[in-house]
N, C-alpha and C positions, 0 to 999 in steps of 0.2 A: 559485626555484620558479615554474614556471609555470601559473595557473589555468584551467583550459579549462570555459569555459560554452559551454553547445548552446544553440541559441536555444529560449526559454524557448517559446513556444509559436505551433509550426510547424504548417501546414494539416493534417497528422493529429490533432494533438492535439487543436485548434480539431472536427475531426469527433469524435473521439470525448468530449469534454465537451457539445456540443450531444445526440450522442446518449443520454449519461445525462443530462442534463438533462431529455428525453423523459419517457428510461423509468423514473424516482425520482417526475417530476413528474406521471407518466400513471397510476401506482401511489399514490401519496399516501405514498411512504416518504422519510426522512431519510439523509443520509450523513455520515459519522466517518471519521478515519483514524487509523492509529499506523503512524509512519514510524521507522526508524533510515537505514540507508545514505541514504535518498533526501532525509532531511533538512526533508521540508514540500514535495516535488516536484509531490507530490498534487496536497496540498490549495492551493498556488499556481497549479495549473493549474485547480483548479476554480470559485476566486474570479477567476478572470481575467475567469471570463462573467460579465456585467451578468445580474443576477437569481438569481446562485447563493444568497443567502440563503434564498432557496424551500424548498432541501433539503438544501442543505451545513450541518453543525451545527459542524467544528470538527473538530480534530486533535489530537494529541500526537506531538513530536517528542523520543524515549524513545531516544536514541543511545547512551545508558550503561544498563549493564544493574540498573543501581538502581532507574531509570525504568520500565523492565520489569515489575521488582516493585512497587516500591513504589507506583505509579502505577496501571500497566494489570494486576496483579494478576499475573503469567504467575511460575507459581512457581516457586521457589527451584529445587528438585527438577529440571524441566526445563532448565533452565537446564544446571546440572550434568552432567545424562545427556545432551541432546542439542545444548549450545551456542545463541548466540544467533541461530548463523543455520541454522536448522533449521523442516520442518514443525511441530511441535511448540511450538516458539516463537510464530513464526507465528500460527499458529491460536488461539493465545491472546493473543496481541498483540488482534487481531481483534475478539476475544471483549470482549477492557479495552477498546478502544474504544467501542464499542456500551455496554456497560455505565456510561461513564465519562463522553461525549458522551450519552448518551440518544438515541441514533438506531437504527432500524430493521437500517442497513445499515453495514458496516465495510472498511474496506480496511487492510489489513498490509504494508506491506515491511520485510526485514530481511535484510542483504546483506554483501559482501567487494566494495567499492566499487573498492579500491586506491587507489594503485598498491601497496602492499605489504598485507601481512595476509593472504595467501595461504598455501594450505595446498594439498597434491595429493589430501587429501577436501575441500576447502572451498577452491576457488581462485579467485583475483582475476576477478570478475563474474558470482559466483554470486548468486543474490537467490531469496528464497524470499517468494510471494507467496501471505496469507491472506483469503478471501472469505466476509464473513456475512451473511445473507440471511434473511430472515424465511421458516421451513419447509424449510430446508432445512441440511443438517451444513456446517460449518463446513470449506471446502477450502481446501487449500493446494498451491499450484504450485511446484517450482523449476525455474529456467532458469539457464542461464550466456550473459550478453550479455558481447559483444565490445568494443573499445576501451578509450578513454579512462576517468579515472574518470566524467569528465562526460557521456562517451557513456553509460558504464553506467547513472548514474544516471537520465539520461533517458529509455532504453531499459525501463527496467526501470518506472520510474513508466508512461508509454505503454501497459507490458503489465498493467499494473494495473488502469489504467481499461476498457479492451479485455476483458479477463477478468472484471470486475465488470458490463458490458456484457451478454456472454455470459451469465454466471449471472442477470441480471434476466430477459434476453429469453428462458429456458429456463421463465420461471415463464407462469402464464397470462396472457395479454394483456388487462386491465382493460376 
């Protein structure tokens, strides 16, 4: 078996961690993650910066749906009707983090990484990403990224931060 790592952190990424590093630190807000497919993708891209202790508070990486529950709270219930890789998960992945971390801000991924575990509703490089944000409802995105597993998971951390980006800079400018 072959492992395929993307490089850990390529001049986009490097832009978009200075960018929330901005707008968390220009806000006075804290960030959290809960990871399954991407495994800690995050939150290794956001310790990479010198001085992320500012506003990075820590993660959970909840890859078994125990974690889910028992951990970041996302219930049973959901679980059940909409699986683990769903908005609804998601969103409450999100939700455990902030609550669990003590942070302001949240980020979720929960995904079909591959190469197998695919489904033709839920197929290999779907990732469904949830975003919490002080004032405003908890969203959840899904995309379906291309390649490798290691593409996807890199792909899909990337559109994480990018989207957590987005949803800061929609709030008022401090």
């Amino acid at each position: 078996m072959e492992i395929d790592f993307a490089p850990l952190v390529d001049p986009l990424i490097a832009q978009l961690i200075e960018r929330l590093a901005e707008n968390l630190k220009s806000r006075a807000l804290t960030l959290a993650t809960a990871e399954s497919c991407t495994g800690g993708l995050v939150g290794a891209f956001c310790t990479s910066r010198p001085g992320s202790s500012e506003w990075f508070y820590g993660g959970v990486i909840a890859y078994d749906n125990s974690l889910k529950t028992g951990l970041l709270g996302v219930p049973g219930s959901t679980l059940a009707a909409y699986g683990a890789v769903s908005p609804e998960t998601a969103a409450a992945m999100a939700a455990g983090a902030r609550r669990v971390c003590g942070a302001d801000c949240a980020v979720s991924l929960t995904g079909v990484a591959g190469p197998d575990g695919g489904s033709p509703e839920k197929p290999v490089g779907l990732v469904v990403i949830g975003i919490a944000t002080p004032g405003a409802p908890i969203a959840a995105h899904s995309e379906i990224f291309p390649g490798s597993r290691g593409r996807i998971r890199h792909g899909a951390a990337g559109r994480a931060l990018e989207l957590l980006n987005m949803q800061l800079e929609q709030r008022t400018r401090p």
